[in-house]
C-alpha positions in Angstrom: 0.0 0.0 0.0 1.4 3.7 -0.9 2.4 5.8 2.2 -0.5 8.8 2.5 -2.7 5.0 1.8 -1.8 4.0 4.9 -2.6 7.4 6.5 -5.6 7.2 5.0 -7.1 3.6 5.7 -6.6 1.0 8.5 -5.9 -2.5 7.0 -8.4 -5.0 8.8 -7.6 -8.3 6.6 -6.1 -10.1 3.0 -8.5 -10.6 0.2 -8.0 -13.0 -2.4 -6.1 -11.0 -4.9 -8.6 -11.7 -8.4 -6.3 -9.6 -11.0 -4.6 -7.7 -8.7 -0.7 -8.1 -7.5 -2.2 -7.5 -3.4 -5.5 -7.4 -2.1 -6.7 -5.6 1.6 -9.7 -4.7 3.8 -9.6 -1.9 5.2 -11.1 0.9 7.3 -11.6 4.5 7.1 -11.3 7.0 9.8 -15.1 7.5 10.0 -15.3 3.3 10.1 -16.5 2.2 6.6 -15.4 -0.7 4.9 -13.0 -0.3 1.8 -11.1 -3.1 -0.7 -7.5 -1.6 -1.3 -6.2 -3.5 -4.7 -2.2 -2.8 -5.2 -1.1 -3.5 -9.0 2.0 -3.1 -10.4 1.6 -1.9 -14.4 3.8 -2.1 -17.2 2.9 1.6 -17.3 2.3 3.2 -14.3 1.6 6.8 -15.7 -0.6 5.3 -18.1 -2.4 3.3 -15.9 -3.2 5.9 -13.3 -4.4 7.9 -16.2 -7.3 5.5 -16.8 -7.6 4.7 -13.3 -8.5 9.0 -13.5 -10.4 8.1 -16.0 -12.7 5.0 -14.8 -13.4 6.7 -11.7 -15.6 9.2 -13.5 -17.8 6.1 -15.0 -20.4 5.6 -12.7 -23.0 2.3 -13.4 -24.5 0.1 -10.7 -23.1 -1.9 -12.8 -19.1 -1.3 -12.3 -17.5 -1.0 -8.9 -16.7 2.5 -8.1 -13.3 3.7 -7.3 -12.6 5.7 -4.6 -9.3 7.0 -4.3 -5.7 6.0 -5.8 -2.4 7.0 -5.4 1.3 6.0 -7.3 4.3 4.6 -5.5 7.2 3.7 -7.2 6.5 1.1 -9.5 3.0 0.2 -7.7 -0.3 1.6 -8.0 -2.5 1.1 -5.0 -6.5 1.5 -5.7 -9.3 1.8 -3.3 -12.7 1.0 -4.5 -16.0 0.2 -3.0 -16.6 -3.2 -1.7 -19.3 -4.9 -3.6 -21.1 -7.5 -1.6 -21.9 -10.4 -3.7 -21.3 -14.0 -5.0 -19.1 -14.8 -8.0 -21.0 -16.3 -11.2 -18.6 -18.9 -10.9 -19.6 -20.1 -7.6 -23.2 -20.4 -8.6 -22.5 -22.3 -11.2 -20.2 -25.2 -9.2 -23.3 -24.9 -7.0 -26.5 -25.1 -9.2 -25.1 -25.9 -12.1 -26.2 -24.3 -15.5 -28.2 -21.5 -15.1 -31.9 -21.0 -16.7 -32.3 -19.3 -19.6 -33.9 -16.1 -18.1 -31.1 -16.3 -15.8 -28.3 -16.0 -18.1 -30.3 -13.5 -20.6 -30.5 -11.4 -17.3 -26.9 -11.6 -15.8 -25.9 -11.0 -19.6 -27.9 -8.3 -19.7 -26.6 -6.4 -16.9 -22.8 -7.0 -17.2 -22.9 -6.0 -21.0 -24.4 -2.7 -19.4 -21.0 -2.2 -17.1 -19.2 -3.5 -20.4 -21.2 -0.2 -22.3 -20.6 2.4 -19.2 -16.3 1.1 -20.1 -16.7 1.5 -24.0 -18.5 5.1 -23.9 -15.7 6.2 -22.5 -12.8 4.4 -24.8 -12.2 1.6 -22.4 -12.0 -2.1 -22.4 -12.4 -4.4 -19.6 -9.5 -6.5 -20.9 -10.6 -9.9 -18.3 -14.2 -11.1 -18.4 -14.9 -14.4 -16.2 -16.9 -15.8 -14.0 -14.9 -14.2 -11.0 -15.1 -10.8 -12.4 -19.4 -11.1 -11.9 -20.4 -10.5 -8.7 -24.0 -11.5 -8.0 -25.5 -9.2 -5.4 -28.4 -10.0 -3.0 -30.8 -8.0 -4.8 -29.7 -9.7 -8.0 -27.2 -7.3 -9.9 -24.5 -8.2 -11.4 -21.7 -5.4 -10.8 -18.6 -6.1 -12.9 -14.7 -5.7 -11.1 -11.5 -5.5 -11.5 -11.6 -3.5 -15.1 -8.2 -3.0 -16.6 -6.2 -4.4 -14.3 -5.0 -7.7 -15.9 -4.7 -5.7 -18.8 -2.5 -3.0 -17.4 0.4 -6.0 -15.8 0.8 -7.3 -19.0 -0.2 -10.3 -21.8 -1.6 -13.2 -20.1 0.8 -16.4 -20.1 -0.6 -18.3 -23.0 3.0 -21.0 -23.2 2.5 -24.7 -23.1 3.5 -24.5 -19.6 1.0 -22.4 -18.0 -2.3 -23.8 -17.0 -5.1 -24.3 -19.3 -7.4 -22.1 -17.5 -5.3 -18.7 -18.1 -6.8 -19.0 -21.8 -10.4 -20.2 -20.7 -11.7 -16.9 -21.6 -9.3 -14.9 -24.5 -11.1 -13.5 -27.3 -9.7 -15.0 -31.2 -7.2 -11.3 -31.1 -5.7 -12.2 -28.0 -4.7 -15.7 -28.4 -3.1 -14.5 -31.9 -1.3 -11.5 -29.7 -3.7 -8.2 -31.5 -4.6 -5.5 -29.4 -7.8 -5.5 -27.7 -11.2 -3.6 -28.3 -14.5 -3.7 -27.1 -15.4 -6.9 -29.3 -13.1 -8.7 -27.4 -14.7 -8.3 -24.2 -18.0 -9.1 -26.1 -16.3 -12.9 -26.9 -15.0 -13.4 -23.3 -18.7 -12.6 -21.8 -20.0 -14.5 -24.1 -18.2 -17.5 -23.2 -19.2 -16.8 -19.8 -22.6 -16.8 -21.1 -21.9 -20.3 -22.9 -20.3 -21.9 -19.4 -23.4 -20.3 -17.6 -26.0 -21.9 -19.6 -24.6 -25.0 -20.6 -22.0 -26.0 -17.5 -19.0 -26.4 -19.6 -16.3 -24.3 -21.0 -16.7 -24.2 -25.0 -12.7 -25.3 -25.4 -10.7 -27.2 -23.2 -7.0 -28.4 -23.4 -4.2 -29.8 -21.5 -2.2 -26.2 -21.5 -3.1 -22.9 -22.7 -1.4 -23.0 -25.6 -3.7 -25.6 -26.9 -7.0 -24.0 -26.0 -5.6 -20.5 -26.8 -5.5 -21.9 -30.1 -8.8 -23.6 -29.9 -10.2 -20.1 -29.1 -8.5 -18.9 -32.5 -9.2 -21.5 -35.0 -11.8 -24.1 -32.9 -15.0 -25.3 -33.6 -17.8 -24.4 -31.1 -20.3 -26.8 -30.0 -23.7 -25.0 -30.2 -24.8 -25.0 -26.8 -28.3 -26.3 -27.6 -26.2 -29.5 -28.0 -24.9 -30.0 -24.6 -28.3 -28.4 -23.0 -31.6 -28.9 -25.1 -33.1 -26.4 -22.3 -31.4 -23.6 -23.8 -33.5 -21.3 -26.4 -32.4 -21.3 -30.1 -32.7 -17.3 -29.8 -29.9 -17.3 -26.8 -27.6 -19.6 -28.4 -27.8 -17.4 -31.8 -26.7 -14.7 -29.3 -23.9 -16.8 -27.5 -22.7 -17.6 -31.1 -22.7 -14.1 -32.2 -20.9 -12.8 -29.6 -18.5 -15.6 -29.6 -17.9 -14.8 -33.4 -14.3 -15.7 -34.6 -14.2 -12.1 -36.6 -14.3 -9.9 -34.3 -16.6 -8.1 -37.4 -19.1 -10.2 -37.1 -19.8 -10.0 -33.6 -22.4 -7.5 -31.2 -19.7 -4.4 -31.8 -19.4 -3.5 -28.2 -21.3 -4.0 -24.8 -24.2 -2.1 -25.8 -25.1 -3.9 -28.4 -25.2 -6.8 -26.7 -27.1 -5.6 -24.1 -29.8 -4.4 -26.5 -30.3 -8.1 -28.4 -30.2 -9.7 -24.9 -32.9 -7.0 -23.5 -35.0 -7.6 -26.3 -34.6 -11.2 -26.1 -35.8 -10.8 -22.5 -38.5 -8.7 -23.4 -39.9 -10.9 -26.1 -39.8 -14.0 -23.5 -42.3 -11.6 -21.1 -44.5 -10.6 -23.7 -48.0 -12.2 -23.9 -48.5 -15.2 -26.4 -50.7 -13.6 -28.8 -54.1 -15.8 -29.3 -54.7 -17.2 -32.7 -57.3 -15.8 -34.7 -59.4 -18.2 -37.0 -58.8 -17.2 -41.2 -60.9 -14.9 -42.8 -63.2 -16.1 -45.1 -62.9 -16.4 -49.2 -63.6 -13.5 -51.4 -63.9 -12.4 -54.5 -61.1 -12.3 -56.9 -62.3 -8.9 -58.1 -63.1 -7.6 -53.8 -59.4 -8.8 -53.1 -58.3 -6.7 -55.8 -60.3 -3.4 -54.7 -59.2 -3.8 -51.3 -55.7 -3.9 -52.2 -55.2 -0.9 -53.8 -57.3 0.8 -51.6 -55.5 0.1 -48.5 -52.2 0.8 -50.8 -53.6 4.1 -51.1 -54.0 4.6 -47.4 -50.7 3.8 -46.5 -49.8 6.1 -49.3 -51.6 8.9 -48.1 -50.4 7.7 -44.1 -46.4 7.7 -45.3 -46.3 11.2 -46.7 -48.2 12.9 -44.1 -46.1 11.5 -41.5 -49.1 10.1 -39.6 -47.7 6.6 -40.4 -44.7 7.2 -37.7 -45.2 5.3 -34.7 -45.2 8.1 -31.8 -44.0 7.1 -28.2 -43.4 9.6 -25.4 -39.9 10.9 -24.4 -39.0 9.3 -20.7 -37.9 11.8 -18.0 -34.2 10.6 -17.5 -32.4 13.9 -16.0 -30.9 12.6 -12.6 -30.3 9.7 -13.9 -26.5 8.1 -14.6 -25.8 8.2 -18.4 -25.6 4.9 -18.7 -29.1 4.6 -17.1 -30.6 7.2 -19.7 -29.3 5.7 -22.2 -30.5 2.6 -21.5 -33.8 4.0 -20.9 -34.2 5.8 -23.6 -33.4 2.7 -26.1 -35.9 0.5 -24.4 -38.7 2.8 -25.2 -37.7 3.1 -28.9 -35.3 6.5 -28.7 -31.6 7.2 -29.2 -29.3 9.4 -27.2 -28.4 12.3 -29.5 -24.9 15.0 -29.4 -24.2 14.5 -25.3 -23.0 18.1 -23.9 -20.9 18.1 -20.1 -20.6 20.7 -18.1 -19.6 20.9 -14.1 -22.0 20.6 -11.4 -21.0 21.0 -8.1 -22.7 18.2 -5.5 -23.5 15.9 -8.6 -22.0 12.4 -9.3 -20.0 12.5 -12.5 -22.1 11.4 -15.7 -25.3 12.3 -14.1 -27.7 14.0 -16.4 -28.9 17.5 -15.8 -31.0 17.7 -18.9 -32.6 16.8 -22.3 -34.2 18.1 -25.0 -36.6 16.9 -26.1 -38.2 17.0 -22.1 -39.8 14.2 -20.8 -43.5 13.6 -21.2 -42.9 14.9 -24.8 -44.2 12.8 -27.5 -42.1 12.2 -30.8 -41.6 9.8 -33.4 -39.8 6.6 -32.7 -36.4 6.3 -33.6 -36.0 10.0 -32.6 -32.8 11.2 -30.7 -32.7 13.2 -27.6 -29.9 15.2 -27.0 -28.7 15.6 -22.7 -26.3 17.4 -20.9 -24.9 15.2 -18.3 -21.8 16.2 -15.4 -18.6 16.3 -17.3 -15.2 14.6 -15.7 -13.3 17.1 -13.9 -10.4 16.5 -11.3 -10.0 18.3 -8.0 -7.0 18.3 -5.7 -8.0 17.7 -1.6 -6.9 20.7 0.2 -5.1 20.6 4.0 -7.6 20.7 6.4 -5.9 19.4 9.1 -5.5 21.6 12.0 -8.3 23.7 10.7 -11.7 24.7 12.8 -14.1 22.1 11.6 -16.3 25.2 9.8 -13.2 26.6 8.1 -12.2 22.8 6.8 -15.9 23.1 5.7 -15.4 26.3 3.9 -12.2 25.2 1.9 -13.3 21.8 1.2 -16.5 23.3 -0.7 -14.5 25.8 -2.2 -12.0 23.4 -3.4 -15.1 22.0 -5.7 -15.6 19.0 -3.5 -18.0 18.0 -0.6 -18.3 17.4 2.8 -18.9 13.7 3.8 -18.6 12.0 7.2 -17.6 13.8 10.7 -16.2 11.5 12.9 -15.3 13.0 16.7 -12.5 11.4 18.3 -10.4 11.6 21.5 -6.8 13.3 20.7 -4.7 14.6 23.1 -2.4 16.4 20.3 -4.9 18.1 19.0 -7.1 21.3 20.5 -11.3 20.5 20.6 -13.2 21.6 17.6 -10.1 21.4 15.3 -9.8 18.8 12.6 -7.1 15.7 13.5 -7.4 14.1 10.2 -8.5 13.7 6.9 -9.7 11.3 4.4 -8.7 11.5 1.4 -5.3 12.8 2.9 -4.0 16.7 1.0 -2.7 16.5 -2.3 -4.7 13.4 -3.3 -6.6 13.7 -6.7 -10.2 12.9 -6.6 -13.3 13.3 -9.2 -15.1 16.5 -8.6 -17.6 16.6 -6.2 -16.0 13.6 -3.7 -16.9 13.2 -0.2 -13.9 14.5 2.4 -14.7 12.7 5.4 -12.9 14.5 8.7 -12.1 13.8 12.1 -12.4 16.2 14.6 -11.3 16.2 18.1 -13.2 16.3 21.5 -10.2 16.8 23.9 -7.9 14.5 25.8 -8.7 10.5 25.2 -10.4 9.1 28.6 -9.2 6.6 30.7 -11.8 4.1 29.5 -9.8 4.2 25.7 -8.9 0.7 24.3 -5.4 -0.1 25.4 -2.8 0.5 22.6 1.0 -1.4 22.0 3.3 -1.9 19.7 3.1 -4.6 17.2 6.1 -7.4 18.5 8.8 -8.0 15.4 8.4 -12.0 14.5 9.5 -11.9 11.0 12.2 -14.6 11.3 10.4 -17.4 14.1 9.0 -20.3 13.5 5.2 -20.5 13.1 4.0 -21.7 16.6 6.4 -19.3 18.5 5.5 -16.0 16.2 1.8 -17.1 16.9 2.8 -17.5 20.7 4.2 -14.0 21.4 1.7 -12.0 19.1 -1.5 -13.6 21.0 0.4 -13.2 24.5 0.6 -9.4 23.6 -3.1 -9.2 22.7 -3.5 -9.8 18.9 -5.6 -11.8 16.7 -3.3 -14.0 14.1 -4.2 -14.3 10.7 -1.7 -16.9 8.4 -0.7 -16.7 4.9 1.2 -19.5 3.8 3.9 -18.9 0.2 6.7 -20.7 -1.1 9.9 -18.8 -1.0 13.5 -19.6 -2.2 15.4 -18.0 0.5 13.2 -18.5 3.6 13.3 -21.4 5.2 9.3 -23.5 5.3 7.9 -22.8 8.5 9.4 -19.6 9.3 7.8 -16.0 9.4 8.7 -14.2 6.2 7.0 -10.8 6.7 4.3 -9.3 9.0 1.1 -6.7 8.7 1.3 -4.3 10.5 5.4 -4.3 10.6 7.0 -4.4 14.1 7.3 -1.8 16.6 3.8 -0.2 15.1 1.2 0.9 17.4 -1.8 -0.9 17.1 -5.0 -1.8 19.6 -5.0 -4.4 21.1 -7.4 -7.3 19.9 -6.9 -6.0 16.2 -5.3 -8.4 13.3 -1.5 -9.2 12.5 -1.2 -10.8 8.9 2.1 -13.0 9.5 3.6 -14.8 5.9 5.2 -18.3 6.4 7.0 -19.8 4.3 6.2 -23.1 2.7 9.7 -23.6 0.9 10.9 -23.4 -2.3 8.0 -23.5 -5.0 8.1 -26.5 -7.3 9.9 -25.5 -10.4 7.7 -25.2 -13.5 8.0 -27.6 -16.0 
């Protein structure tokens, strides 16, 4: 984690890391739960660039970054935690999912894959373990760029089959990425979801790599009956070899599997018995009259189907967008412009206004909250009105206020700061503060230092940390140069003050890794 990171946030616990180099809990000052992801890029100006860039997308559909910071040759990213399952454990659980299910989970993550392409992004890593299935049944997408930003993915005959399980034709062949390529990798997520099975397997990933380049795929129907011929024609699509003849980007795809969802809730329309025979010569009169009609229909316009505008202004773009295709419209020129207090992309207004009605097919043009960056002033030492006053003026906004005990700092003044000063931050972010109430009572949870045990043996480092009052949490890797069974390294370090009760991550060793074939 970067320095003002761990000025900023209180690690609580080790996450597995997904596509991340290091994965944390952790706290901030006011108490809420963050997930702090450290990478290390090829291209570490780059990448913070579109980690700048990807924190002004907002979707329920993408997990929202919070803060971020540079160090060296590591990034460190704090994000939101989203509270779900992965797709991949449902399916080990249930099995393949039913058709509505897939359409829907489709349907959603091809949104979060639309909110990355609008704004010249690629997810770069579609799986199962990237879909997080909330309890109210969203699917919020994570970890975007960041397998892309460390580099290719090891596609060798000696890496693992799996590390190819999901590369689009362009990847396996070593082409640059675009949004059709995430289109093919959640569309064989969509394939594994409805039918239980990967579409290519191999013993390496070289081999299914190059199934995923030049391989024939099973048509799902064929390893599940259950699934509809109007989903599989979408799985195919999307899993096109071309990337040309594939749904071009996410919102495409989200559009064929919405209507596909749509049609599936519609009503089956009752059959109506034939008319009866008539006349050769009545057929003939009825023809042209009614081609007359339509005639007469067309060039007055009154043929156009009509459909009212929705109201979408307060609404994320990538809501009113989608809102305005389902009822038949398209989003016209899209203006930005700064708003204090409102969430980057949110839409201030549209023309034509809602309730309006207009012809299908129309376009509506909006005005949403443009990106804009905004540095975090000092606060810290200021009255908590005058921290108010700067933070405001600063183009930012005020979020929690924590009071705390501090005997270093005077009552009323602010003790801390979250983001720290000098951290970049979309416009409009929350600064949460701490204030002081005075000297810290009597009754305040006892506080030590953190005993060194980098360098015991498992049982004893576990031994002295829980006789000084800490809770031990063990994370076993293979090193060359420690010896198994002995503490490599230690979270928080030793000699750091910490309460007691709290968490020490200690890293054993499990000896030297078995060399790869």
């Amino acid at each position: 984690m970067a320095d003002s990171f761990e000025r900023m946030y209180r690690v609580i616990g080790e996450l597995p890391p997904g596509d991340a180099f290091h994965a944390q809990r952790a706290l901030t000052p006011e108490g809420a739960e963050v997930v702090i992801k450290t990478v290390r890029p090829l291209s570490p100006a780059t990448f913070l660039q579109g980690v700048a860039r990807l924190s002004g997308i907002h979707s329920p559909h993408l997990q929202q970054i919070l803060a971020w910071e540079g160090h060296d040759d590591m990034v460190a990213i704090a994000t939101v935690p989203v509270i779900g399952v992965e797709l991949g454990h449902v399916l080990a659980e249930r099995g393949p999912l039913t058709a509505d299910e897939v359409e829907d989970a489709g349907a959603q993550a091809a949104l979060g894959l639309a909110a990355l392409h609008e704004h010249g992004m690629v997810h770069g890593a579609i799986k199962p373990a990237d879909l997080l299935r909330t309890a109210d049944g969203s699917i919020v997408l994570v970890d975007a760029g960041l397998a892309q930003a460390q580099g290719e993915p090891d596609l060798s005959p000696s890496a693992p089959p799996h590390n190819a399980a999901y590369v689009s034709p362009e990847e396996a062949l070593g082409r640059p990425l675009r949004p059709a390529s995430d289109v093919y990798s959640l569309g064989v997520v969509l394939y594994q979801l409805a039918t239980g099975r990967l579409p290519f397997d191999g013993p390496d990933a070289a081999a299914v790599a190059q199934a995923h380049a030049g391989g024939h795929v099973v048509p799902p129907r064929e390893l599940n009956p259950a699934v509809p011929i109007a989903l599989q024609d979408i799985i195919l699509r999307a899993m096109a070899r071309d990337p040309e003849d594939r749904y071009r980007d996410g919102r495409e795809l989200y559009r064929a599997l919405e209507d596909r969802l749509r049609a599936a809730a519609r009503p089956a329309t009752p059959a109506t018995p034939p008319p009866r025979s008539l006349a050769p010569w009545l057929i003939a009169a009825l023809v042209a009259l009614a081609i007359g009609v339509v005639a007469l229909l067309w060039v007055t316009g009154v043929f156009a189907t009509k459909v009212t505008v929705p109201n979408v202004t307060g609404m994320a773009l990538s809501q009113a967008t989608a809102t305005l295709d389902n009822t038949g419209l398209k989003v016209g020129v899209v203006t930005y412009q700064q708003a204090t207090g409102k969430s980057q992309g949110t839409v201030l207004a549209q023309t034509p206004a809602g309730g309006k009605s207009v012809k299908k097919g129309s376009t509506v043009a909006l005005t949403a909250v443009g990106q804009s960056l905004a540095t975090v002033p000092d606060v810290v030492g200021m009255a908590q009105s005058q921290a108010t006053a700067a933070i405001t003026s600063a183009g930012l906004s005020l979020g929690n206020v924590t009071l705390v005990y501090d005997t270093a700092t005077p009552a009323g003044e602010v003790a801390d700061q979250a983001p720290t000063a000098g951290v970049t931050v979309p416009h409009g972010t929350a600064i949460a503060l701490t204030v002081s109430k005075g000297p810290q009572p009597s009754t305040s949870p006892q506080v030590t230092a953190v005993p060194d045990v980098v360098g015991q043996g498992q049982q004893q480092a576990i031994a002295t940390l829980q006789a000084a009052g800490f809770t031990i949490v063990v994370d076993t890797i293979p090193s060359s140069t420690v010896q198994a069974g002995v503490v490599s390294d230690q979270t928080p370090s030793g000699g750091v003050l910490a309460t007691k009760g709290s968490t020490v991550t200690i890293v054993v060793s499990s000896g030297t890794a078995t060399p790869t074939p």
